[in-house]
MARPABA-830514 format. One line per field, with one value per residue (C-alpha): residue number from 1; residue in three letters; x negated, y, z. Coordinates in Angstrom, 3 decimals. Layout:
<rs>
num	[NUM, ...]
residu	[ala, ...]
xx	[X, ...]
yy	[Y, ...]
zz	[Z, ...]
</rs>
This chain:
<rs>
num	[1, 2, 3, 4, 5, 6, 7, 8, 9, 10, 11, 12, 13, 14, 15, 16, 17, 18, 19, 20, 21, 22, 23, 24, 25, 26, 27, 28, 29, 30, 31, 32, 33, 34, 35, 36, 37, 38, 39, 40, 41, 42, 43, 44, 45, 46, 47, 48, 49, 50, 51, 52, 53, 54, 55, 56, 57, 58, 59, 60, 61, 62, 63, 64, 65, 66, 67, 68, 69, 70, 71, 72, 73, 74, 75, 76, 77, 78, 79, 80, 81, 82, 83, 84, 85, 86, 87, 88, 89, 90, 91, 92, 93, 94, 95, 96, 97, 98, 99, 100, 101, 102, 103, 104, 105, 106, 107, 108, 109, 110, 111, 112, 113, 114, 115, 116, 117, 118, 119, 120, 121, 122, 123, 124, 125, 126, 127, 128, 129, 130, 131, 132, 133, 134, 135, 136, 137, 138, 139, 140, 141, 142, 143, 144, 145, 146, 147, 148, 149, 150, 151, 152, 153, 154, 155, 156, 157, 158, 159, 160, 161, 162, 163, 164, 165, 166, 167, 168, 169, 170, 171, 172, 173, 174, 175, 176, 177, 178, 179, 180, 181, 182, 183, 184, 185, 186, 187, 188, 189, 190, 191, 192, 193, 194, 195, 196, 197, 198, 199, 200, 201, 202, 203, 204, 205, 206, 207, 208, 209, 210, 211, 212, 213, 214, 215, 216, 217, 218, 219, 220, 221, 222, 223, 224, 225, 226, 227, 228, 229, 230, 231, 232, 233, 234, 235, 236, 237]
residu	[unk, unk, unk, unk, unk, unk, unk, unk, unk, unk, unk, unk, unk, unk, unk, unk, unk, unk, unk, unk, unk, unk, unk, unk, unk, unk, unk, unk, unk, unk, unk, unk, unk, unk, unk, unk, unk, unk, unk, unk, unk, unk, unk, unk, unk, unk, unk, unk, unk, unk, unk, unk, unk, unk, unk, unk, unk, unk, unk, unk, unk, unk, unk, unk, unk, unk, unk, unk, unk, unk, unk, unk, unk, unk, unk, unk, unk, unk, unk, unk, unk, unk, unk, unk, unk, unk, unk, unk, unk, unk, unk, unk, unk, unk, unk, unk, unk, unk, unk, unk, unk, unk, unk, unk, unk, unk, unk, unk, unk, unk, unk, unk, unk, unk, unk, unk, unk, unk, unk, unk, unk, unk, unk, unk, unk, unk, unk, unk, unk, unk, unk, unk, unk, unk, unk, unk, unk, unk, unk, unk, unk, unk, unk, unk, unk, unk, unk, unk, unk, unk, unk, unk, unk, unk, unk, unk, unk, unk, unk, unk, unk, unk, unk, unk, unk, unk, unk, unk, unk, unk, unk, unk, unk, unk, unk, unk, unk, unk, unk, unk, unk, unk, unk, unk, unk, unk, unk, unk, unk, unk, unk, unk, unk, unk, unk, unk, unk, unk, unk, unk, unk, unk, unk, unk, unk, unk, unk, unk, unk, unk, unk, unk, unk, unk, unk, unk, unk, unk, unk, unk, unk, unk, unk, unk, unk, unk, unk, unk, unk, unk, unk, unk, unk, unk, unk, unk, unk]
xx	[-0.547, 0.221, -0.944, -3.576, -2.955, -4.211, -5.192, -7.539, -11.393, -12.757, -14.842, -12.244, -11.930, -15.695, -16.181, -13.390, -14.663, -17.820, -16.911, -14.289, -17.635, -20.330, -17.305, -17.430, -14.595, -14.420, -12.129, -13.232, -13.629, -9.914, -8.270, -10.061, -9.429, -5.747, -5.874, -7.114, -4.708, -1.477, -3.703, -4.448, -1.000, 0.276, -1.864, -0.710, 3.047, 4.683, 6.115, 2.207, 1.399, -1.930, -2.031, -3.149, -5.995, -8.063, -7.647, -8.461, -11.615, -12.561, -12.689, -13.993, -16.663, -16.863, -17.432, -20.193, -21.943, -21.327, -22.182, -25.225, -23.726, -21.518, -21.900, -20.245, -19.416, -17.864, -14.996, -14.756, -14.627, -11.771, -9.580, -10.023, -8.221, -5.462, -4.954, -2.330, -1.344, 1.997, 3.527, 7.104, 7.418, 11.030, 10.819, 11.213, 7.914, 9.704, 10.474, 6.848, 4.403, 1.330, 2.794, 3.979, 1.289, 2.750, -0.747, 0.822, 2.721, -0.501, -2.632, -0.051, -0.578, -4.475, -4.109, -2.272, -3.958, -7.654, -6.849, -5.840, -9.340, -10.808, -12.150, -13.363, -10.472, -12.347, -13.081, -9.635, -8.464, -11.189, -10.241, -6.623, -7.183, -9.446, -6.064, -4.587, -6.749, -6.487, -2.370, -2.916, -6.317, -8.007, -10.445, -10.834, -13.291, -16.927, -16.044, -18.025, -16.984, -13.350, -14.940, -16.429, -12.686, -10.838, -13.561, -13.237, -9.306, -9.868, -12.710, -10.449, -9.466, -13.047, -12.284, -13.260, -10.607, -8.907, -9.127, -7.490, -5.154, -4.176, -4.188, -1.661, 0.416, 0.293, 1.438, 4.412, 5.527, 4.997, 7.620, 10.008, 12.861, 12.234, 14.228, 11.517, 12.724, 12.243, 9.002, 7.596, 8.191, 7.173, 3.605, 3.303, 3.132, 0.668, -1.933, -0.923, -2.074, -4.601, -6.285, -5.459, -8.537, -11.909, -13.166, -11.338, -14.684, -16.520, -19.413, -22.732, -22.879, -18.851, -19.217, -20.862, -17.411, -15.985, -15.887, -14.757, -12.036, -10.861, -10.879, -8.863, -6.234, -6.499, -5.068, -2.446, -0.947, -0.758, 0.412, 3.270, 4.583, 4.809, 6.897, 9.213, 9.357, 10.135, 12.837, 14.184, 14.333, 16.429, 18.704, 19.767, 20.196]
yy	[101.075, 99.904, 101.691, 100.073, 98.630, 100.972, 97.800, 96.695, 97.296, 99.278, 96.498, 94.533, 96.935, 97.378, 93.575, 92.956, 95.036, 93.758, 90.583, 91.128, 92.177, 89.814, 87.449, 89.269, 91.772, 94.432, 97.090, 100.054, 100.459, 102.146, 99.604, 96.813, 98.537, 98.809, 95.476, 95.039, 97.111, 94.913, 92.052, 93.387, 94.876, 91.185, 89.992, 92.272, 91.378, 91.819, 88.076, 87.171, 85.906, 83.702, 84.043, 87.623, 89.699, 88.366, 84.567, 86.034, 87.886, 84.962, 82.804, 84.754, 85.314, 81.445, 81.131, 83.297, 80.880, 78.199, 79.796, 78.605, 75.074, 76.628, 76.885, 80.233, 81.444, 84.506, 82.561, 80.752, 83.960, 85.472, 81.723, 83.061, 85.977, 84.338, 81.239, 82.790, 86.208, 84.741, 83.333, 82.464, 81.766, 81.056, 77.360, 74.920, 73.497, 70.164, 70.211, 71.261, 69.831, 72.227, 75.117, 78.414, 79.023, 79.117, 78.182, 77.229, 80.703, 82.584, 80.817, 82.293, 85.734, 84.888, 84.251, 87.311, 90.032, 88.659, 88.011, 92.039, 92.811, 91.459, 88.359, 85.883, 82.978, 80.470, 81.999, 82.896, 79.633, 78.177, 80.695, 79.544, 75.933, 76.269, 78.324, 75.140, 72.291, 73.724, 73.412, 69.713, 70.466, 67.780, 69.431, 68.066, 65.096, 66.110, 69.573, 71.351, 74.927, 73.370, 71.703, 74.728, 76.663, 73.980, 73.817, 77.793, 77.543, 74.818, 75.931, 77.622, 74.390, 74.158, 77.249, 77.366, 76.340, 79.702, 80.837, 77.731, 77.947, 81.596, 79.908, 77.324, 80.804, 81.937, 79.406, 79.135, 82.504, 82.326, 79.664, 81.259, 81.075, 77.222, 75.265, 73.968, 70.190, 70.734, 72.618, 69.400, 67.491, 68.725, 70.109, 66.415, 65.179, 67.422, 66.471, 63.452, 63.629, 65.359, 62.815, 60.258, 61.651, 60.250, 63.673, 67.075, 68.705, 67.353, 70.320, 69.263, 72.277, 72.392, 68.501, 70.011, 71.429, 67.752, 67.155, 70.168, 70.168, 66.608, 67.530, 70.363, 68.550, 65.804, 68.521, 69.925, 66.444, 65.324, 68.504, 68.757, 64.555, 65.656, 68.338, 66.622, 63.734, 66.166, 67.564, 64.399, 63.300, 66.691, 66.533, 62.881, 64.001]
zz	[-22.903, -19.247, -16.256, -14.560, -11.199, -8.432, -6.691, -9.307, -8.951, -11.226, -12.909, -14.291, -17.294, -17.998, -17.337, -19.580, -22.668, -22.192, -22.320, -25.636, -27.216, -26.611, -27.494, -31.520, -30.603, -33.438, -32.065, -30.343, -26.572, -25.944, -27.663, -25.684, -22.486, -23.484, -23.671, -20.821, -18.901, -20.046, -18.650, -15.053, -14.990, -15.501, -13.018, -10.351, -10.586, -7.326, -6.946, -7.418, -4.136, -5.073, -8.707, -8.672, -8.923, -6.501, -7.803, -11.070, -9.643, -7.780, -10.968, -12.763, -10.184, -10.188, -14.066, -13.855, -10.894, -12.946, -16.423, -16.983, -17.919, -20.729, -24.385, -24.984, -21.505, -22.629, -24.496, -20.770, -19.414, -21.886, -20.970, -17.174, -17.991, -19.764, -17.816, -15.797, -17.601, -18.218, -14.877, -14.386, -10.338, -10.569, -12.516, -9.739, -8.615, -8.499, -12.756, -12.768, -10.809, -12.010, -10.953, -12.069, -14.906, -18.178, -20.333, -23.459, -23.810, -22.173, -24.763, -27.615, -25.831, -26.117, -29.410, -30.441, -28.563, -29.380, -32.935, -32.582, -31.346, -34.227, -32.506, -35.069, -36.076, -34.756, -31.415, -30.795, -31.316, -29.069, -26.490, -26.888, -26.538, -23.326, -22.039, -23.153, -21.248, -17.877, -18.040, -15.602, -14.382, -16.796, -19.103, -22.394, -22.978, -23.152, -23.078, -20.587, -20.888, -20.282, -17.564, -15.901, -16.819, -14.607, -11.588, -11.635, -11.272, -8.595, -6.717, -4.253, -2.930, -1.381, 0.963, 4.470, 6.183, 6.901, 3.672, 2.367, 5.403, 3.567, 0.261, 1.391, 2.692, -0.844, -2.449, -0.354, -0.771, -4.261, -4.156, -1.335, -3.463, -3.616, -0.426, 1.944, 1.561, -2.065, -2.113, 0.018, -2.108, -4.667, -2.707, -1.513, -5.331, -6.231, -3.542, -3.967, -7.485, -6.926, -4.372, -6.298, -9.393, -8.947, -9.224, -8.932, -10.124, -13.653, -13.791, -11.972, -10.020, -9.088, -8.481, -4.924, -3.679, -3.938, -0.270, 0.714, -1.137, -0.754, 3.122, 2.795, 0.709, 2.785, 6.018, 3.926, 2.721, 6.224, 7.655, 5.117, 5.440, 9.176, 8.716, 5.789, 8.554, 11.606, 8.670, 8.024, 12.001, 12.103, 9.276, 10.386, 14.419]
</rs>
């Protein structure tokens, strides 16, 4: 059993075992909350800039808003806590243009753990394959607790504008050991994509940070073509 983050809030564990229950867990409360502990400890990983504890608070925070529009929200809660518990910063951005989330090998580690929990079969594969649909941001077809999984994970693109402004911060860092030219370019193709989606949200209450967001990415995209031009204009001088 891991040691618990000091820089976790203390409901993560009790929300977690309550969750591993109403989702049909059958082991007892220490195992679940061992569990548990190996999850927040890989969420607190010191090369996790933005995908830490706080992006995992804050979507879990956002499944429960959007909840009610789920069919077995804690099984949408348990794929928030897995989407990201295997991260591997150091594959280039540009040979990966979704990031640093592993999904497919956190969905294994869903798979394993839950099955050890006594979670029924068929709700540990479920678990595992919502894990699975929010690898590119497109939930699966007619799907809404994928749906409501992928607006939680992208919600944060909605931000005010200086929380986004920290978010953008984040990110970077979380790809320092990327060289700026590269990192734009590769940042530059995933707004790019992004904008590109007739919706970013495909809930009807997450639909209502569509806006927000597509402003946001909107003032990143053109802040970061200035600076690869400016780059460019520098490189050539």
């Amino acid at each position: 059993m891991g040691v618990m983050s000091a820089d976790a809030p203390q409901w993560f564990l009790s929300a977690f075992v309550r969750t591993c229950h109403g989702a049909g867990a059958t082991a007892d409360d220490a195992e679940i909350r061992s569990v548990g502990e190996d999850l927040i400890d890989r969420w607190s990983g010191p090369e996790r800039h933005f995908h830490n504890l706080r992006h995992l608070a804050d979507v879990l925070h956002r499944v429960d808003e959007l909840s009610q529009e789920t069919h077995e929200p804690d099984l949408v809660r348990l794929a928030a806590w897995y989407h990201g518990a295997v991260f591997d910063a150091t594959r280039k951005v540009a040979q990966a243009n979704q990031g640093g989330e592993q999904t497919t090998v956190s969905a294994n580690l869903a798979r394993t753990q839950l099955t050890q929990l006594g979670l029924p079969e068929v709700s540990v594969a479920r678990t595992a394959r919502l894990v699975d649909s929010i690898d590119r941001h497109k939930p699966l077809p007619d799907d809404v607790d994928s749906a409501v999984l992928n607006d939680a994970d992208l919600a944060m693109l909605a931000a005010e504008p200086q929380r986004y402004k920290a978010y953008m911060a984040d990110v970077r860092a979380e790809y320092s050991h990327i060289p700026l030219p590269d990192y734009l370019d590769a940042r530059v193709r995933v707004l790019t994509k992004l904008l590109q989606r007739s919706s970013l949200y495909f809930s009807p209450m997450g639909a209502a940070w569509e806006e927000a967001a597509r402003q946001n990415l909107d003032g990143e995209l053109h802040r970061l073509l200035k600076e690869r031009r400016l780059l460019e204009e520098k490189s050539a001088s």
